[in-house]
VOPAGU-2260 file (C-alpha; in pm, 1 decimal, decimal comma):
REM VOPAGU-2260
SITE   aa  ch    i         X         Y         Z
SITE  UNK   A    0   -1068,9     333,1   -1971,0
SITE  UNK   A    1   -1157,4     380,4   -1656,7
SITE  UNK   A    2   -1240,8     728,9   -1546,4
SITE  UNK   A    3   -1169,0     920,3   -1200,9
SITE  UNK   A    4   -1299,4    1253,1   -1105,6
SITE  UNK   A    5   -1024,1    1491,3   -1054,6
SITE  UNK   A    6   -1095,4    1579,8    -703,9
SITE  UNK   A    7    -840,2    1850,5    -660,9
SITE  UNK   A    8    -746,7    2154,3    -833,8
SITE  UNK   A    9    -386,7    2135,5    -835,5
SITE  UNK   A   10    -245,8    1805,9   -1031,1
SITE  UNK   A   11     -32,5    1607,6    -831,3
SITE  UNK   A   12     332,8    1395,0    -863,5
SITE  UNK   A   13     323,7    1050,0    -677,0
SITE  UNK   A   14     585,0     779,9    -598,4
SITE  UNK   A   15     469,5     414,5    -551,3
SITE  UNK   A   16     683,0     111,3    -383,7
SITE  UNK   A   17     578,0    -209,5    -473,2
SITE  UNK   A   18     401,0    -176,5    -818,8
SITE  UNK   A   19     469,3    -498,6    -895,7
SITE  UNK   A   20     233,5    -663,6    -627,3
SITE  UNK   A   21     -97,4    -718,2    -633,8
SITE  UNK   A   22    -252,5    -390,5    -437,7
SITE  UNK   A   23      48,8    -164,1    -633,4
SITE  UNK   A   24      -8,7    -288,9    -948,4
SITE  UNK   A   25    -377,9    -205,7    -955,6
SITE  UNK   A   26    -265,3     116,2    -799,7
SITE  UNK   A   27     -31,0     179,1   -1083,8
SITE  UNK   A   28    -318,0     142,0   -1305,4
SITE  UNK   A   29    -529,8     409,3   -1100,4
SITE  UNK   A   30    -251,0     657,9   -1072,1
SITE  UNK   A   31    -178,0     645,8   -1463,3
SITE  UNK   A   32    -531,8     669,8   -1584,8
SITE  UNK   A   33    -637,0     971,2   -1329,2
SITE  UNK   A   34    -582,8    1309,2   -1471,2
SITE  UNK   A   35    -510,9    1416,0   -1099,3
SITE  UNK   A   36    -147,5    1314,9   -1099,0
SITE  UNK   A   37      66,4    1451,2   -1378,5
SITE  UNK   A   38     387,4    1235,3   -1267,7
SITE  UNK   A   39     397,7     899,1   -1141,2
SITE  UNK   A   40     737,7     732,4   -1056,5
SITE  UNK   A   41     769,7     404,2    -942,6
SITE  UNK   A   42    1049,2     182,5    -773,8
SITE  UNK   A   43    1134,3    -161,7    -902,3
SITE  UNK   A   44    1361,6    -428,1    -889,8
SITE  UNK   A   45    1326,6    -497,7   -1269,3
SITE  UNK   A   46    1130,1    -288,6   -1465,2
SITE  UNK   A   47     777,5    -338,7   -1539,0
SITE  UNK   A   48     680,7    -372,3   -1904,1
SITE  UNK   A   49     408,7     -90,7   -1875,0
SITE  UNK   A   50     486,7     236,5   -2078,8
SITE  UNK   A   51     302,2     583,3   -1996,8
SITE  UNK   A   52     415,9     921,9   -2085,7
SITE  UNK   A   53     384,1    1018,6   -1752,3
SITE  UNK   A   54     549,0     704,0   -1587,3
SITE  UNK   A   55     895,1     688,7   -1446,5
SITE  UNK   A   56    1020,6     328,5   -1323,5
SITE  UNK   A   57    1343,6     385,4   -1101,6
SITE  UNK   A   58    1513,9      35,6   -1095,6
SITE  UNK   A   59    1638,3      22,2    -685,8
SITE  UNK   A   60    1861,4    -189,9    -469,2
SITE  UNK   A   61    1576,8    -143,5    -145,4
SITE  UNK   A   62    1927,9    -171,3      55,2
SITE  UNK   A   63    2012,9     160,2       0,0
SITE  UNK   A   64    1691,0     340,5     -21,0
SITE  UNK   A   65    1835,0     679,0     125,5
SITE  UNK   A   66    2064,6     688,4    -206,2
SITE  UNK   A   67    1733,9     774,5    -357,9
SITE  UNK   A   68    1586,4    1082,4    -168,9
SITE  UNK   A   69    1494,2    1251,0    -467,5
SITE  UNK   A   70    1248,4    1115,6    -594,4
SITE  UNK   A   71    1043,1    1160,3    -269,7
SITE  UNK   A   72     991,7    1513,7    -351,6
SITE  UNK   A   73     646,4    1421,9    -452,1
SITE  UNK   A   74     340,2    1522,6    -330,6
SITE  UNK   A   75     210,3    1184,4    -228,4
SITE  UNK   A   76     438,2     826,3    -176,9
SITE  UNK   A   77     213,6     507,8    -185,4
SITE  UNK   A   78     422,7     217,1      19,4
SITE  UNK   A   79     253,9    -142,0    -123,6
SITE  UNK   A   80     554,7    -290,9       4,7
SITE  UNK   A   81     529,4    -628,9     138,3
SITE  UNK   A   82     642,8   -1027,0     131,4
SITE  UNK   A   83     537,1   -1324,8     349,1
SITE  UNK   A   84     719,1   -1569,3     570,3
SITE  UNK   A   85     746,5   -1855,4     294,6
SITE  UNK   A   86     930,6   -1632,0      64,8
SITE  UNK   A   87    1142,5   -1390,2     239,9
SITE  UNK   A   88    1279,5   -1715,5     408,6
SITE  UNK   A   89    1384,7   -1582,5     751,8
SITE  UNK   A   90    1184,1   -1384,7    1012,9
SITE  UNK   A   91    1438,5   -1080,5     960,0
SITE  UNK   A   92    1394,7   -1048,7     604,7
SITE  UNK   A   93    1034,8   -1049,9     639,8
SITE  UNK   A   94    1120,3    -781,0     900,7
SITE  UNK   A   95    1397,3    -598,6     670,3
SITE  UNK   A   96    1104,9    -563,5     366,8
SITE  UNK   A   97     752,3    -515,1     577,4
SITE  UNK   A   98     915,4    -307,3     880,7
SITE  UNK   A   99    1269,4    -104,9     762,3
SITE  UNK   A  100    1138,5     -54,8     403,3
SITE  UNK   A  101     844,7      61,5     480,2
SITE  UNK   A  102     942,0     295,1     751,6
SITE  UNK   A  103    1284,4     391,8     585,8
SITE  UNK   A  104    1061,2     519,7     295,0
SITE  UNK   A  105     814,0     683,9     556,9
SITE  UNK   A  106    1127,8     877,1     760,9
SITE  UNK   A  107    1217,8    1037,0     336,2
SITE  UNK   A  108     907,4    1112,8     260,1
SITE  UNK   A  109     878,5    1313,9     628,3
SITE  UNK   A  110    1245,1    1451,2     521,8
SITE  UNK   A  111    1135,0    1562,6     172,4
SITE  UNK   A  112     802,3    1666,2     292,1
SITE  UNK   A  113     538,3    1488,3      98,7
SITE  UNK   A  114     198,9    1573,1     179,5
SITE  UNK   A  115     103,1    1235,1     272,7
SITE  UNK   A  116     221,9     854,9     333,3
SITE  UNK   A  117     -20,1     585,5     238,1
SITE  UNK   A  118      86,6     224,6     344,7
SITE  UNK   A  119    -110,4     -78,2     330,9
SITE  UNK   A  120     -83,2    -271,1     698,3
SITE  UNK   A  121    -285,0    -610,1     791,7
SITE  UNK   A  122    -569,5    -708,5    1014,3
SITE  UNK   A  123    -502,3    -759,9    1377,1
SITE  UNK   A  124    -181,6    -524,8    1395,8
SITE  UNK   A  125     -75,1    -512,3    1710,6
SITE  UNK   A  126     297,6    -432,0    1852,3
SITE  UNK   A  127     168,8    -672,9    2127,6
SITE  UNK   A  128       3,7    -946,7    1918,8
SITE  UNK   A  129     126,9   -1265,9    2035,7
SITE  UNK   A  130     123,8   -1389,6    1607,3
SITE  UNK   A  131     454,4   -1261,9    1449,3
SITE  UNK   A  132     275,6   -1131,9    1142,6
SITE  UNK   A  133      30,6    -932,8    1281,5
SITE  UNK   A  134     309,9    -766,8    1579,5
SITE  UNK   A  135     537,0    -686,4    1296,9
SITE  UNK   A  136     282,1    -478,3    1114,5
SITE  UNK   A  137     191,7    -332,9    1455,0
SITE  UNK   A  138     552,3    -224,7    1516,2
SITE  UNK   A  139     570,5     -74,0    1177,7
SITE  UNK   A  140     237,5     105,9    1247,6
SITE  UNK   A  141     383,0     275,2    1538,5
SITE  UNK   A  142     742,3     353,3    1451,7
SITE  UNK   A  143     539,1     553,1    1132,9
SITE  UNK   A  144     275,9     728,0    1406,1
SITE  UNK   A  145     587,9     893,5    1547,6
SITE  UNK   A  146     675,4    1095,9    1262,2
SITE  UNK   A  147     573,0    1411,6    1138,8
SITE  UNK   A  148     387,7    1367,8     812,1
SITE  UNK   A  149      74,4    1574,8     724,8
SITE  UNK   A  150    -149,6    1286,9     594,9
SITE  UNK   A  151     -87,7     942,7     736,7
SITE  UNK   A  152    -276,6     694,6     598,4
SITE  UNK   A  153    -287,0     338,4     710,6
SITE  UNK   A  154    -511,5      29,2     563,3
SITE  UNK   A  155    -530,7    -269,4     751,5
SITE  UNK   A  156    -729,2    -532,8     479,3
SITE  UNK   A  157    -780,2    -894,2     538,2
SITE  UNK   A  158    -712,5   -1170,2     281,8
SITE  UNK   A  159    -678,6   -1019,9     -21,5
SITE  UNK   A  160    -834,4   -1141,9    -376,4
SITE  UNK   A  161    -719,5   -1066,3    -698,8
SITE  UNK   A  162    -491,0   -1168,1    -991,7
SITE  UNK   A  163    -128,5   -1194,0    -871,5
SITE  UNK   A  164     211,5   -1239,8   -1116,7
SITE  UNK   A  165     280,8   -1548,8    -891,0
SITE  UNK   A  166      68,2   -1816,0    -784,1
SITE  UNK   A  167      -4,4   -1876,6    -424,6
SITE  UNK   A  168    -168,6   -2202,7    -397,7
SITE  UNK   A  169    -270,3   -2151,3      13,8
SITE  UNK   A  170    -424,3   -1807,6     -60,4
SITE  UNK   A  171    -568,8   -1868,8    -381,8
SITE  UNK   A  172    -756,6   -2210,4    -171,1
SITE  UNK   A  173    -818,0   -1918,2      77,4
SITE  UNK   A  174    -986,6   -1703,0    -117,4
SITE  UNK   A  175   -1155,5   -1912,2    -311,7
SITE  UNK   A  176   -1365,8   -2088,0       9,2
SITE  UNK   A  177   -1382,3   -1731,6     211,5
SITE  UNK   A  178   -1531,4   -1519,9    -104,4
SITE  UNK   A  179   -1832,3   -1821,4    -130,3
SITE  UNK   A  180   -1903,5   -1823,3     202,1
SITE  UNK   A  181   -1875,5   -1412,5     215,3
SITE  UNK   A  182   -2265,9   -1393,7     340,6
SITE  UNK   A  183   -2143,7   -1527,9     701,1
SITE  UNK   A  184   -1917,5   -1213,6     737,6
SITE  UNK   A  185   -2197,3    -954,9     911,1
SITE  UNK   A  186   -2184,4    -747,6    1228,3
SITE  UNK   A  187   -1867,4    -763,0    1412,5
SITE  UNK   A  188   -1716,3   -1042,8    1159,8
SITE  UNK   A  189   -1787,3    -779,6     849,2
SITE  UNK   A  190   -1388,9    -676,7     879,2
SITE  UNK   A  191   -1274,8   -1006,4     832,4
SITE  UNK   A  192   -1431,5   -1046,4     499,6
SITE  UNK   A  193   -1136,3   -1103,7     183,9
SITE  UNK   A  194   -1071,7    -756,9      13,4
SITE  UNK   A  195   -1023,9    -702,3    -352,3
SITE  UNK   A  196    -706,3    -578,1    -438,6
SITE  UNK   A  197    -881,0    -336,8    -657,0
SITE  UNK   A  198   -1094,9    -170,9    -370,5
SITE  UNK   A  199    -793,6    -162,2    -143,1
SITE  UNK   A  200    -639,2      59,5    -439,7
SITE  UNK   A  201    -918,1     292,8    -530,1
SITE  UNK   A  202    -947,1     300,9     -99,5
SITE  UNK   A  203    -570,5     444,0    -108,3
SITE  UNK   A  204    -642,9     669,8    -456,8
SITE  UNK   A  205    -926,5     880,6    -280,0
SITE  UNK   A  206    -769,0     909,9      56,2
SITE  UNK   A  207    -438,6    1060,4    -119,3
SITE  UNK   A  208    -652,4    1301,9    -348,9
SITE  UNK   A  209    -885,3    1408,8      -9,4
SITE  UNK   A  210    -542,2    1575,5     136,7
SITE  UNK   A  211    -738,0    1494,2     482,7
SITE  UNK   A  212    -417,5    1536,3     779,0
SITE  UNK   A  213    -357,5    1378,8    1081,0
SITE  UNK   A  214    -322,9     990,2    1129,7
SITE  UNK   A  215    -602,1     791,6     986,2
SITE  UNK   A  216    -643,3     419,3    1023,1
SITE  UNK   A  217    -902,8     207,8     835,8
SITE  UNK   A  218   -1041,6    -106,9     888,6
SITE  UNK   A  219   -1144,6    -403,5     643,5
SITE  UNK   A  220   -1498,6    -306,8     667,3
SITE  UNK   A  221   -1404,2      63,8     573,6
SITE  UNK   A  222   -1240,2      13,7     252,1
SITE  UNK   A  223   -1595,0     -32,5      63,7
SITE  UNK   A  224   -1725,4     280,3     213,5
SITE  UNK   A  225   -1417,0     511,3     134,3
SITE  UNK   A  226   -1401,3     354,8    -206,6
């Protein structure tokens, strides 16, 4: 098993969205094995077949997130929420799951006053970027800047590697060629260089347990470092 150093005195209740992706499911893992968190609940769709004696999955209709509010009285709420054009279909469901989720779950946690909000954004978010991916994720960035949570932590990876539950042929080709030709990505093209889901996660899992405040935003090329 692998083993994290408990790097807080006080143990710790969390709340995850989206521990069914790729980033939330390793996550999950993290969360569970660490003796720093006593309680981990999650919110699904359909539940997960993982079993923990200190797991709680909470199936959800996302719709209706407020009808939920108490399970963000937790100390720390993880957002891995996210979808791409091809599936959600439409530009405003792609908004309605990367933008009002995410921020709807943000404006609870502020309300039920967790001690920090940990979301995972994208490269290149900009409210201004003229590529509808990247301004979405810089809309969501600053609608969440303009709340009052202690610890605000946002991750903006590139392509990210790993095992998924569904096959994505485009991103699996992706990945594939970028992670063989990772030696080109030095000096100012470091950032852009594909991100193991894994490091992303153990990125999130320390910057929760540091309980550092204020607005923090980390780049590709951080997430090594802080993991």
């Amino acid at each position: 098993m692998f083993a994290l150093e408990v790097l807080a005195l006080e143990r710790r209740t969390a709340l995850l969205l989206g521990a069914s992706g790729l980033v939330g499911g390793e996550l999950l893992k993290l969360l569970l094995q660490s003796d720093l968190y006593c309680r981990v609940t999650i919110f699904v769709r359909t539940p997960l077949p993982v079993e923990h004696e200190k797991l709680q999955q909470v199936v959800v209709d996302f719709a209706r997130l407020e009808s939920y509010e108490r399970h963000f009285y937790v100390d720390d709420v993880f957002c891995c929420l996210g979808t791409t054009r091809k599936k959600a279909k439409t530009k405003q469901q792609f908004i309605q799951v990367d933008y009002e989720y995410t921020l709807r779950a943000a404006v609870l946690a502020e309300k039920c006053r967790a001690k920090s909000f940990l979301t995972v954004s994208s490269i290149g978010a900009n409210p201004c970027s003229p590529f509808f991916y990247q301004r979405v994720k810089g809309e969501t960035e600053e609608a969440l800047q303009r709340l009052s949570i202690p610890s605000l932590h946002i991750f903006r990876p590139s392509l990210l590697v790993g095992k998924r539950r569904e096959f994505r042929l485009a991103e699996a080709l992706a990945g594939w060629l970028l992670c063989r030709l990772s030696f080109l990505f030095v000096g100012k093209w470091k950032k852009y260089k594909p991100v193991d889901a894994r490091q992303l996660a153990l990125a999130m899992f320390y910057r929760a347990a540091s309980a550092t405040s204020g607005v923090h935003i980390y780049e590709c090329d951080e997430l090594a470092r802080i993991s």
